[in-house]
VMD Tcl script that builds the backbone (N, CA, C; Angstrom):
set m [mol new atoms 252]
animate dup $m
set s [atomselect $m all]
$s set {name element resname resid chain x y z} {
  {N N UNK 1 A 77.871 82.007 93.898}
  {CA C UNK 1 A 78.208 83.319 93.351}
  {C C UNK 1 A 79.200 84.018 94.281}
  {N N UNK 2 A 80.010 84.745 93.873}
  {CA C UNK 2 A 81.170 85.056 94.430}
  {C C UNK 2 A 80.745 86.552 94.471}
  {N N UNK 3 A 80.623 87.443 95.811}
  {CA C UNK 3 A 80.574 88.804 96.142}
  {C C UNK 3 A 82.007 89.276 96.535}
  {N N UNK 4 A 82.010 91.057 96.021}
  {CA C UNK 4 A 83.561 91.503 96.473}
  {C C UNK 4 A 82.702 92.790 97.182}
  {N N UNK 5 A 83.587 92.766 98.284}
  {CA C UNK 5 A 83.291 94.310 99.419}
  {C C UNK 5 A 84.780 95.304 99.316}
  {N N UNK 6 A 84.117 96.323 99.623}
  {CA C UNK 6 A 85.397 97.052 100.146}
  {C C UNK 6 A 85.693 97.170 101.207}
  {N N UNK 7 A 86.870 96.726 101.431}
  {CA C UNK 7 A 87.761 96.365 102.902}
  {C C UNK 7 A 88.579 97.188 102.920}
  {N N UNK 8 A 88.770 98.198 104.785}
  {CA C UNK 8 A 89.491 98.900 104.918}
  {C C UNK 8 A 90.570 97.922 105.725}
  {N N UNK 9 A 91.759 98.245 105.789}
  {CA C UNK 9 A 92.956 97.412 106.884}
  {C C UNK 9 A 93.412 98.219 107.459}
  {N N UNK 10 A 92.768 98.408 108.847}
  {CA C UNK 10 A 93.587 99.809 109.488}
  {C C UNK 10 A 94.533 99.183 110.275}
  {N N UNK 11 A 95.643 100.357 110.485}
  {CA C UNK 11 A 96.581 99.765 111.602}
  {C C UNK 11 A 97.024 100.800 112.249}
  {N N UNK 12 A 96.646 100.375 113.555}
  {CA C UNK 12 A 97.151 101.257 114.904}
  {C C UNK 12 A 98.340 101.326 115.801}
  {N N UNK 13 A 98.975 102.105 116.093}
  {CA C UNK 13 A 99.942 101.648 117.029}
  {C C UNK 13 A 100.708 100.768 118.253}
  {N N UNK 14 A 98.908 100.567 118.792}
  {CA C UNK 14 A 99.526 99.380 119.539}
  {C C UNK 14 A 98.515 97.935 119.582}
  {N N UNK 15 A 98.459 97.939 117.720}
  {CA C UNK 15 A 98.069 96.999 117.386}
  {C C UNK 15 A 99.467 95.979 115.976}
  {N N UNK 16 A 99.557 95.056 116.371}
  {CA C UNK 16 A 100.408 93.967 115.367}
  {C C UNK 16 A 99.821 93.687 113.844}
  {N N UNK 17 A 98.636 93.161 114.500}
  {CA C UNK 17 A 97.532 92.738 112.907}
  {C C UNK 17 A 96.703 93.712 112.552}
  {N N UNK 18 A 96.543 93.817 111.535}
  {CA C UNK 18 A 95.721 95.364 111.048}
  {C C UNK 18 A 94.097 94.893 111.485}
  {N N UNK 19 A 93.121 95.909 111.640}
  {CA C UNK 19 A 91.746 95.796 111.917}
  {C C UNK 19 A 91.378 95.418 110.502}
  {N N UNK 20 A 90.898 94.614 110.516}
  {CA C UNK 20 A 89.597 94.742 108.701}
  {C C UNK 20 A 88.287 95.357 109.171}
  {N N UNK 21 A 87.967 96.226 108.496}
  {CA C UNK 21 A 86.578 96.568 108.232}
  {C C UNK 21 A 85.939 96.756 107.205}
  {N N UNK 22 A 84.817 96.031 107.188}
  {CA C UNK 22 A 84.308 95.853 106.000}
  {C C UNK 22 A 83.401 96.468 105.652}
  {N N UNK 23 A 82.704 97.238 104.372}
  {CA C UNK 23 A 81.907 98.084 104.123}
  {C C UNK 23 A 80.826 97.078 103.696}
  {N N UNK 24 A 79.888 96.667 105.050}
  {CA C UNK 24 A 79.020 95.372 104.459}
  {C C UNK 24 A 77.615 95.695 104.156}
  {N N UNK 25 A 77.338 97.373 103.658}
  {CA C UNK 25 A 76.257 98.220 103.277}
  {C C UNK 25 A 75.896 98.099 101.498}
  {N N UNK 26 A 77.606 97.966 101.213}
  {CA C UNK 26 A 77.564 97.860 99.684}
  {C C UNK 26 A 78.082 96.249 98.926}
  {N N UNK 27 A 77.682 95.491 98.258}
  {CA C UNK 27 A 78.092 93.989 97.810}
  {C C UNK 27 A 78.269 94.665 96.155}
  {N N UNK 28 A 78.675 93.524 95.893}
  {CA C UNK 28 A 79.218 93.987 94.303}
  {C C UNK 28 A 79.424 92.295 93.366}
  {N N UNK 29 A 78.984 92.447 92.397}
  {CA C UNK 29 A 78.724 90.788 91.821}
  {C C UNK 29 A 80.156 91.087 91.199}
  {N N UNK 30 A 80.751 92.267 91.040}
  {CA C UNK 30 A 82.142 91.710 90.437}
  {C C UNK 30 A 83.611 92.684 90.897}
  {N N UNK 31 A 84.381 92.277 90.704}
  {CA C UNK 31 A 85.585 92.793 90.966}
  {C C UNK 31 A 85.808 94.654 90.221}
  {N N UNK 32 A 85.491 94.577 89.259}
  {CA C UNK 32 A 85.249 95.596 88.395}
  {C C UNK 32 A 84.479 96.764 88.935}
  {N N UNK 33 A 83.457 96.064 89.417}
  {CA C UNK 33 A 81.882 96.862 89.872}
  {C C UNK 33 A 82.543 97.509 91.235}
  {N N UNK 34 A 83.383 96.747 92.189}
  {CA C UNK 34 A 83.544 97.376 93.244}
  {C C UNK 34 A 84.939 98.248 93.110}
  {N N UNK 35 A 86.005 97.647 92.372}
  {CA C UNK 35 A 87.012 99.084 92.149}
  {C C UNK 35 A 86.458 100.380 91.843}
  {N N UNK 36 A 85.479 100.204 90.592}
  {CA C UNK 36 A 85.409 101.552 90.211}
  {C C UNK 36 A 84.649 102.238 91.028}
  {N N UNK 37 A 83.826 101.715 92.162}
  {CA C UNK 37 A 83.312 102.307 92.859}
  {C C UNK 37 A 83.914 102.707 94.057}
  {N N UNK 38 A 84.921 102.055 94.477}
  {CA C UNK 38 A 86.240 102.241 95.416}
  {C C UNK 38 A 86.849 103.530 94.723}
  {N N UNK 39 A 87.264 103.528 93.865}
  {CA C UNK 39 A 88.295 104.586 93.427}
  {C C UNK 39 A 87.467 105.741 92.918}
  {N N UNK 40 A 85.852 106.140 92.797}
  {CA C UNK 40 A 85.370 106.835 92.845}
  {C C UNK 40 A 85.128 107.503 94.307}
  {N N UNK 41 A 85.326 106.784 95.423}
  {CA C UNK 41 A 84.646 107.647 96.263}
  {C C UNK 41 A 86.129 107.391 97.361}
  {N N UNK 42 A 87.483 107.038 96.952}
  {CA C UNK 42 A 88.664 106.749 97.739}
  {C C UNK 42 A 88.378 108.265 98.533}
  {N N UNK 43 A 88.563 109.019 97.994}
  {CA C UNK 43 A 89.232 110.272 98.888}
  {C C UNK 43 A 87.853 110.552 100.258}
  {N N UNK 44 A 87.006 110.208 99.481}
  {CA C UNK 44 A 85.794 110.072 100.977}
  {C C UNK 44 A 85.850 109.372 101.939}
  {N N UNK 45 A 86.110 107.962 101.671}
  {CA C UNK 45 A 86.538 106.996 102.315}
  {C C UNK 45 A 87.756 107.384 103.278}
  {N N UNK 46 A 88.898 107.856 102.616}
  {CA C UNK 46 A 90.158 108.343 103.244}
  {C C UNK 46 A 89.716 109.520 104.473}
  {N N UNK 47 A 88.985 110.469 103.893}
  {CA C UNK 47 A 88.563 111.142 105.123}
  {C C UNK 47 A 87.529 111.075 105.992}
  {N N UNK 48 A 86.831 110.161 106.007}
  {CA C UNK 48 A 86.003 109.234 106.604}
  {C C UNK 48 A 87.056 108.455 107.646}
  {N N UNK 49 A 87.634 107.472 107.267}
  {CA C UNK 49 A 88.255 107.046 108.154}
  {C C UNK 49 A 89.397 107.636 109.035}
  {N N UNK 50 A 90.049 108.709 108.556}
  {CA C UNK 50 A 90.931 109.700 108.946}
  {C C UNK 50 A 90.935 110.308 110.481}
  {N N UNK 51 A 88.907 110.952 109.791}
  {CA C UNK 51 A 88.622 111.710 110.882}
  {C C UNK 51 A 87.948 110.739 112.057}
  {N N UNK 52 A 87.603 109.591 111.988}
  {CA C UNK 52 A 86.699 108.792 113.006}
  {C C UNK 52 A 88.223 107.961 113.864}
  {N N UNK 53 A 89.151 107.823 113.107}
  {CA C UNK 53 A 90.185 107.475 113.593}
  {C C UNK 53 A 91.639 107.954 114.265}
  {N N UNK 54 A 91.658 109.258 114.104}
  {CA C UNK 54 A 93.103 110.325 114.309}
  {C C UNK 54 A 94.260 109.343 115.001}
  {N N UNK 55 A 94.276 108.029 115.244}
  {CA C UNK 55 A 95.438 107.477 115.965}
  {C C UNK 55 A 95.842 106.738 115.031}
  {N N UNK 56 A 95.211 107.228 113.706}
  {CA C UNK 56 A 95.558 105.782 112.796}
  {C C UNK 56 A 96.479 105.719 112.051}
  {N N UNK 57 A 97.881 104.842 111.874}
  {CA C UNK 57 A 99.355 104.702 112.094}
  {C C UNK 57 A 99.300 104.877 110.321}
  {N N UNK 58 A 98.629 103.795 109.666}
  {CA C UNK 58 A 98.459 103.461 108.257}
  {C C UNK 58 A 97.306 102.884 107.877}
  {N N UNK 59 A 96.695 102.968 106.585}
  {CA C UNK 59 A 95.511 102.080 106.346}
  {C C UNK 59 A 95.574 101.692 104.941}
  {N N UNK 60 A 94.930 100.803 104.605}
  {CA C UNK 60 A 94.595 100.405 102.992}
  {C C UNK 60 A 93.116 100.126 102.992}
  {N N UNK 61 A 92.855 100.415 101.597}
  {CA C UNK 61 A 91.239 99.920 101.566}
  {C C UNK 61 A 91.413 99.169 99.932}
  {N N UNK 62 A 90.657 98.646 99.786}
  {CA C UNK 62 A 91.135 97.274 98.565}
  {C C UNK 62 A 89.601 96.674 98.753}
  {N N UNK 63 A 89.095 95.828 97.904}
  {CA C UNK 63 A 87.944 94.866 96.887}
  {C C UNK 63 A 88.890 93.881 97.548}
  {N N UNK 64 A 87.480 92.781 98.354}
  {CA C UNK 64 A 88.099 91.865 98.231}
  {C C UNK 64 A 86.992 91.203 98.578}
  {N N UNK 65 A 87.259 89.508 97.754}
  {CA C UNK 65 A 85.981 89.119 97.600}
  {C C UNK 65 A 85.765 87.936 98.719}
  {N N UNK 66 A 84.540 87.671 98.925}
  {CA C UNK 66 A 84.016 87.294 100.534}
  {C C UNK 66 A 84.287 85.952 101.104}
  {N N UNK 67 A 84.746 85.019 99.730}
  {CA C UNK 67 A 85.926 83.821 100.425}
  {C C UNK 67 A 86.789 83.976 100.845}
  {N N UNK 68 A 87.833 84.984 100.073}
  {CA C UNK 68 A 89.036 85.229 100.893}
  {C C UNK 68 A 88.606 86.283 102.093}
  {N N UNK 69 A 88.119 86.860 101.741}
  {CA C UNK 69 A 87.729 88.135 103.099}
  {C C UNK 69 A 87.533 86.899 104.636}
  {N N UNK 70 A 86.693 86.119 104.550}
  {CA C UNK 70 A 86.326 85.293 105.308}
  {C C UNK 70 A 88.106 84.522 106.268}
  {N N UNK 71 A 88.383 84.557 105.148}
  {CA C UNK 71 A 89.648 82.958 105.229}
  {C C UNK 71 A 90.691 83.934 105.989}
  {N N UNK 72 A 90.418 85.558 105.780}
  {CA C UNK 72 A 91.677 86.509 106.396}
  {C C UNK 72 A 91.229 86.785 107.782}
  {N N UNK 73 A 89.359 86.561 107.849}
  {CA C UNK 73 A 89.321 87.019 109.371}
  {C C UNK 73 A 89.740 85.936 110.198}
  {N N UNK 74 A 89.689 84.692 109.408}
  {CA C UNK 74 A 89.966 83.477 110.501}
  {C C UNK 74 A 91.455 83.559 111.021}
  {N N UNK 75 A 92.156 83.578 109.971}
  {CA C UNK 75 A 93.968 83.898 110.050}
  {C C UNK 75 A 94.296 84.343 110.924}
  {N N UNK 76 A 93.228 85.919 111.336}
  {CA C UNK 76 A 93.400 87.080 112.058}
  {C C UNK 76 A 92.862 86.627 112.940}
  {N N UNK 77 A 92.020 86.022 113.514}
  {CA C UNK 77 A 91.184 85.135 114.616}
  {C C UNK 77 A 90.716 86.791 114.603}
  {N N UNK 78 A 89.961 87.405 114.131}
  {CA C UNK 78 A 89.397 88.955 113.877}
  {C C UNK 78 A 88.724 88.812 115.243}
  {N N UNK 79 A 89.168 89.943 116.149}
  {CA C UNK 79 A 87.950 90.691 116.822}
  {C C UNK 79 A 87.553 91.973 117.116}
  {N N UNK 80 A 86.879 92.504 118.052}
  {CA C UNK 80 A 86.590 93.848 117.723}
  {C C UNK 80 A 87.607 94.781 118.346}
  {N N UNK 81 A 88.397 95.410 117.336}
  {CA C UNK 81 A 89.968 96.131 117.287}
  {C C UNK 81 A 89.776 97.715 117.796}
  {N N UNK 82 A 88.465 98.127 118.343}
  {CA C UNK 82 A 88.306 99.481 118.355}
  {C C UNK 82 A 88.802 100.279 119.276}
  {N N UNK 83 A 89.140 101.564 118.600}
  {CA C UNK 83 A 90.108 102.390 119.557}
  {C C UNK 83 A 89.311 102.669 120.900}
  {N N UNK 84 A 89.668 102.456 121.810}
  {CA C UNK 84 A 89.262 102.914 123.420}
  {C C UNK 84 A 89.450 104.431 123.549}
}
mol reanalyze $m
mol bondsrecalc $m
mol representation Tube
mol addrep $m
């Protein structure tokens, strides 16, 4: 069975590859299930991350489902990107 999360991609200034963070509180059995729930609560999300972040250059947040989510942290050799 294929799960989709909502993934933020932040990017910082004196970072190259964007951070992923993943909202791994909420799972979603479909693509559908997690947009509309993304685009219901975007502007929370936006100031949620806004305010916990103030250095933050650009961000995206996007559904994305947990094979590829997986296959992007490897790409990214992901580690923990947090502002000091």
């Amino acid at each position: 069975m294929t799960y989709y999360y909502i993934v933020a991609f932040l990017m910082f200034p004196w970072m190259s590859d964007p951070y992923v963070m993943v909202n791994t509180e909420m799972r979603y059995k479909s693509f559908g299930d997690c947009y509309t729930t993304m685009m219901k609560n975007r502007s929370v999300l936006t100031m949620g991350l806004t305010a916990r972040y103030p250095d933050l250059k650009d961000y995206s947040i996007r559904c994305i489902d947990h094979k590829n989510l997986y296959d992007l942290q490897q790409n990214l050799n992901q580690k923990r990107h947090e502002p000091t």
